[in-house]
Each structure stands twice: as structure tokens, then as C-alpha cells.
N, CA, C and O of each residue as an XYZ file, in Angstrom:
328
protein
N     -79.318     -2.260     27.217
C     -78.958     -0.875     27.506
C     -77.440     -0.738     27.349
O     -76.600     -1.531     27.774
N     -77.234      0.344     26.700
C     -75.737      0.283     26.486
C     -75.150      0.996     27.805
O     -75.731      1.750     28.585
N     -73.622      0.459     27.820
C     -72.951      0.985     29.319
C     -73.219      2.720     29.379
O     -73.579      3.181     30.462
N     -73.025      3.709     28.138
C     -73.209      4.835     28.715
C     -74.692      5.231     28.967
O     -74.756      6.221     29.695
N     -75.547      4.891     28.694
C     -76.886      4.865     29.009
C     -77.485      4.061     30.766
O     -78.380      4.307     31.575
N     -76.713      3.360     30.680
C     -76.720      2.796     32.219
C     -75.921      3.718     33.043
O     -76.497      3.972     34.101
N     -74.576      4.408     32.879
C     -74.205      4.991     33.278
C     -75.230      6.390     33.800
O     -75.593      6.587     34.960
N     -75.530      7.184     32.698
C     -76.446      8.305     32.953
C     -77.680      7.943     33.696
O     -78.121      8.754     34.511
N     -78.410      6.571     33.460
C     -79.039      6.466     34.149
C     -78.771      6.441     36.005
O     -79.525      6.962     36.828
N     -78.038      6.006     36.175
C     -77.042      5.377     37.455
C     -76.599      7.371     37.925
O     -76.480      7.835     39.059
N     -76.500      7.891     36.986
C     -75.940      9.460     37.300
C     -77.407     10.358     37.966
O     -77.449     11.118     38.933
N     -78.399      9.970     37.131
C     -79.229     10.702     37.501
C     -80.423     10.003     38.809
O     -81.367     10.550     39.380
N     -79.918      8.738     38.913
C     -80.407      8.427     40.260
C     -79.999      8.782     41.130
O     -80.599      9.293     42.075
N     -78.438      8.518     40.965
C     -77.331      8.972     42.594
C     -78.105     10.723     42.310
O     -78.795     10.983     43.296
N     -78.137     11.817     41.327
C     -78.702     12.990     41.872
C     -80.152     13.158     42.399
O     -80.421     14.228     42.946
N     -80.912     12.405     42.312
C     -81.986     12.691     42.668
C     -81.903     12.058     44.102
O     -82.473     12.800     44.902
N     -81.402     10.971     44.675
C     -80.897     10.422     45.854
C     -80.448     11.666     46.465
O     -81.197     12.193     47.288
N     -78.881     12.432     46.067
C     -78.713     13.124     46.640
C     -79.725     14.351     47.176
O     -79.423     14.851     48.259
N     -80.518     14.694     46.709
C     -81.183     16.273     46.621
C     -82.900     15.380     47.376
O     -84.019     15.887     47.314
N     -82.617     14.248     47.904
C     -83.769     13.516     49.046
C     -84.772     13.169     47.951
O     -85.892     13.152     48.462
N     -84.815     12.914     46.782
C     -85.442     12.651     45.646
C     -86.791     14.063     45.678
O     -87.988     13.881     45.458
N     -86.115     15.420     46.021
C     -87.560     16.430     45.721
C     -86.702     17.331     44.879
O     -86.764     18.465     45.354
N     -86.063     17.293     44.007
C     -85.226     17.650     42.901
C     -86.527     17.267     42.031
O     -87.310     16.382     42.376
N     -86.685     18.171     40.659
C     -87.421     17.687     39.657
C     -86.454     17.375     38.328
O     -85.857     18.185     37.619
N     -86.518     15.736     38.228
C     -86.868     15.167     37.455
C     -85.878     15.331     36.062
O     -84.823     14.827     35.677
N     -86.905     16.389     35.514
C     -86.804     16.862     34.212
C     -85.298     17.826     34.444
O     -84.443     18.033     33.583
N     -85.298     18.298     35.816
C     -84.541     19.205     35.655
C     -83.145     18.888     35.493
O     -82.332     19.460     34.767
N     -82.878     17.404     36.653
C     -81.838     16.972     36.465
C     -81.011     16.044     35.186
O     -79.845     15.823     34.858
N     -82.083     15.752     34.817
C     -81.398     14.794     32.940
C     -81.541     15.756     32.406
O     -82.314     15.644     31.454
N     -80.993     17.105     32.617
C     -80.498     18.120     31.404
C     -79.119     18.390     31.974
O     -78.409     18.711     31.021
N     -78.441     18.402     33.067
C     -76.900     18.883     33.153
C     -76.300     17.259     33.383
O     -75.085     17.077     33.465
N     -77.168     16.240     33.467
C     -76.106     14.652     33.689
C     -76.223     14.287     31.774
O     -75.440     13.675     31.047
N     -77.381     14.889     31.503
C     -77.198     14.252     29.365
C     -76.064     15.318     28.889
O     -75.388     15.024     27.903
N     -75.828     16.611     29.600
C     -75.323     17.721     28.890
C     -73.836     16.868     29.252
O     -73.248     16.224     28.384
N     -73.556     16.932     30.067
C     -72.272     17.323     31.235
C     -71.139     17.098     30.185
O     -70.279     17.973     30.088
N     -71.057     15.710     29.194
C     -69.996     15.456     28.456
C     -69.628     16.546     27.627
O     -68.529     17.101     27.635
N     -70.596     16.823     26.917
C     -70.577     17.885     25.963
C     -69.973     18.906     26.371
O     -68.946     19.311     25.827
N     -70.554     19.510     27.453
C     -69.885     20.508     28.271
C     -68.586     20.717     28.720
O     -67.938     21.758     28.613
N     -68.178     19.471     29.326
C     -66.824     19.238     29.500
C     -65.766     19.657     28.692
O     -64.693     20.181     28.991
N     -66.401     19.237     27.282
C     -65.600     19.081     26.297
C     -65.725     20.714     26.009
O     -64.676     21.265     26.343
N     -66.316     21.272     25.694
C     -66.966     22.647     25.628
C     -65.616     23.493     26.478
O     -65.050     24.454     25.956
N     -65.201     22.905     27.971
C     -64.879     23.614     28.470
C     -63.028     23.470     28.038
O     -62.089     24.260     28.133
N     -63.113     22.524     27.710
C     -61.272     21.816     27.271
C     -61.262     22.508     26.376
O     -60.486     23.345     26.836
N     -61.659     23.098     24.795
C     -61.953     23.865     23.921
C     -61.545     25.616     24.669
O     -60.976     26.640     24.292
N     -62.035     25.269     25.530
C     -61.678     27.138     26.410
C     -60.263     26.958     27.314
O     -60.164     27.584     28.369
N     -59.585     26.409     27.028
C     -58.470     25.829     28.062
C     -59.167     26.058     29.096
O     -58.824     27.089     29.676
N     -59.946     25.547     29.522
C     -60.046     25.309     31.191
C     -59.336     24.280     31.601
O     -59.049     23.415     30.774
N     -58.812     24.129     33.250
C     -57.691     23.534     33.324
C     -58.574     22.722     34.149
O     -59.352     23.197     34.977
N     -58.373     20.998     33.800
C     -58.809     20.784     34.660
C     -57.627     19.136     35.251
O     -56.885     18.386     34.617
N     -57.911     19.196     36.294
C     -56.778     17.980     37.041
C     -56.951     16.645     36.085
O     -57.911     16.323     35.384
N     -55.667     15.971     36.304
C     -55.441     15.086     35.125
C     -54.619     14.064     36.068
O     -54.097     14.472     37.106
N     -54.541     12.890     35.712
C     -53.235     11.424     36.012
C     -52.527     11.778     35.025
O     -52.631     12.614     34.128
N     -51.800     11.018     35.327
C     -50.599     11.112     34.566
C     -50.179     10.673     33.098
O     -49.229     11.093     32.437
N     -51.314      9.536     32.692
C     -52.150      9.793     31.457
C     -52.841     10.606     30.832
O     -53.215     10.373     29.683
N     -53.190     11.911     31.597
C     -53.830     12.731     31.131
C     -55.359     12.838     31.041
O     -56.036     13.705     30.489
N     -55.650     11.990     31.567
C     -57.248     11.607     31.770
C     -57.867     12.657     33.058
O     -57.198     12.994     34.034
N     -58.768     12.915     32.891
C     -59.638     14.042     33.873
C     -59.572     13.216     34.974
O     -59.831     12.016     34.882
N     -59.161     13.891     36.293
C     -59.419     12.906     37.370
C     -61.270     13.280     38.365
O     -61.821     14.381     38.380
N     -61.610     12.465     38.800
C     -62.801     12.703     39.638
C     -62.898     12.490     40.880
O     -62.171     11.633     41.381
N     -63.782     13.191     41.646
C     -64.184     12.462     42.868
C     -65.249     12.283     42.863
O     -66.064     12.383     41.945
N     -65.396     11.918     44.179
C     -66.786     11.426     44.455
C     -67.634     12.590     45.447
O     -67.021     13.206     46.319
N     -68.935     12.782     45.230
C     -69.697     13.789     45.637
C     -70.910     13.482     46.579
O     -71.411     12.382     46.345
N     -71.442     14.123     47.490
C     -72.759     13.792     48.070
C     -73.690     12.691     47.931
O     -73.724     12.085     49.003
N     -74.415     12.201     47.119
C     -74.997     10.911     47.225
C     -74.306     10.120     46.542
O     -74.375      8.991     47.029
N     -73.430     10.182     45.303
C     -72.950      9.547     44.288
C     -72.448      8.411     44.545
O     -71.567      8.445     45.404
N     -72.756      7.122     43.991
C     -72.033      5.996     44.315
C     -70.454      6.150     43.478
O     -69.529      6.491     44.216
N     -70.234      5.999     42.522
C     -69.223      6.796     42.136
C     -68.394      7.616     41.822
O     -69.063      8.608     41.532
N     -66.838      7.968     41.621
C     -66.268      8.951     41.542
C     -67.264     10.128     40.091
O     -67.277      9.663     38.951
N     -67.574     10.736     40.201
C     -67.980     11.548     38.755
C     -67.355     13.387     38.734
O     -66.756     13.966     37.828
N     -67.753     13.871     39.987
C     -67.190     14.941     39.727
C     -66.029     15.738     39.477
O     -65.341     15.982     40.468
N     -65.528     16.357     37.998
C     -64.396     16.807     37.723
C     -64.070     18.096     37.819
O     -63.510     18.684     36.893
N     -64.402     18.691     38.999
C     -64.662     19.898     39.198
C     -63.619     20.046     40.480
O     -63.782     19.600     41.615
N     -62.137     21.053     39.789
C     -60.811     21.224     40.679
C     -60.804     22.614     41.295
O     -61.449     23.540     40.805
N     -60.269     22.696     42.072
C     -59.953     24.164     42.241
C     -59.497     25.112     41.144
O     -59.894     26.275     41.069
N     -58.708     24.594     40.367
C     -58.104     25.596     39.368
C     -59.672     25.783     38.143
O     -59.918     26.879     37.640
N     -60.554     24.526     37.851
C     -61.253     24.921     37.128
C     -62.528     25.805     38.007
O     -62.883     26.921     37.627
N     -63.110     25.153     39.162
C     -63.591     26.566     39.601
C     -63.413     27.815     39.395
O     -64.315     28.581     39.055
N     -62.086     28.175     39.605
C     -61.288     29.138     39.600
C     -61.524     29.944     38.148
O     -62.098     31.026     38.022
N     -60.979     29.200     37.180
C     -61.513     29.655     35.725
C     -63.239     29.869     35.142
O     -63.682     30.668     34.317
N     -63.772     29.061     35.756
C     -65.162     29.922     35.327
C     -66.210     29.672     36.704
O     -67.206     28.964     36.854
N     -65.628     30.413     37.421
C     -66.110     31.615     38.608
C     -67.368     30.692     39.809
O     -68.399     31.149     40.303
N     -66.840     29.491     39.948
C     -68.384     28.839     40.714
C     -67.853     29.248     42.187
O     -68.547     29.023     43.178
């Protein structure tokens, strides 16, 4: 299995963990397969999103997640309205 495939896999367990595993399924391996794409989708719209000092997206960590994943800042909230 390649690392980003373990990764997504590893993404869509920690969500179904989080949501007490009665989340469906199907529903969640459509925004953890999308999310990159999207991301990128959203850098394309200048959405602003928090960065190191390398410039790399920074993350935290969220509700069940064993790792940091979510890149979701105030300023990009802010830009498309969550």
C-alpha cells in the first residue's frame, strides 16, 4: 500500500471513529479522496490559508483524528463562509 493510500485510509478511519462509527461509509471517502483536490481548488481562489514559514499549510488536529489534518483557519473560514 502506498503511504498516501495508507494515509486516506488512516483519514477515513479516524472519521468514522470520530462520528461513533454511525457515519455512512460511502459518505465519508468522498470529502477525505476529494479534500486534496479541493484544497488545491481553493489556493487557485486565493483562499488564505495559514502557512510556516516555509510556506507549507499548517494543521491541527481535530475530534477523533490521530493526527494533525485539519487546515481549516479562521481567515479561510472566513473566505468561504463555514
Amino acid at each position: 500500500m502506498t503511504h498516501e493510500k495508507n494515509m486516506l485510509k488512516h483519514h477515513i478511519e479516524d472519521t468514522l471513529k470520530a462520528g461513533s462509527h454511525l457515519n455512512d461509509l460511502e459518505a465519508v471517502k468522498v470529502p477525505v479522496n476529494e479534500a486534496h483536490e479541493n484544497i488545491e481548488k481553493l489556493l487557485e481562489l486565493n483562499v488564505k490559508f495559514d502557512k510556516d514559514p516555509e510556506g507549507r499549510i499548517l494543521t491541527t488536529k481535530e475530534g477523533g483524528h490521530s493526527p494533525s489534518r485539519s487546515s481549516i483557519s479562521e481567515a479561510t473560514r472566513r473566505a468561504v463562509k463555514l
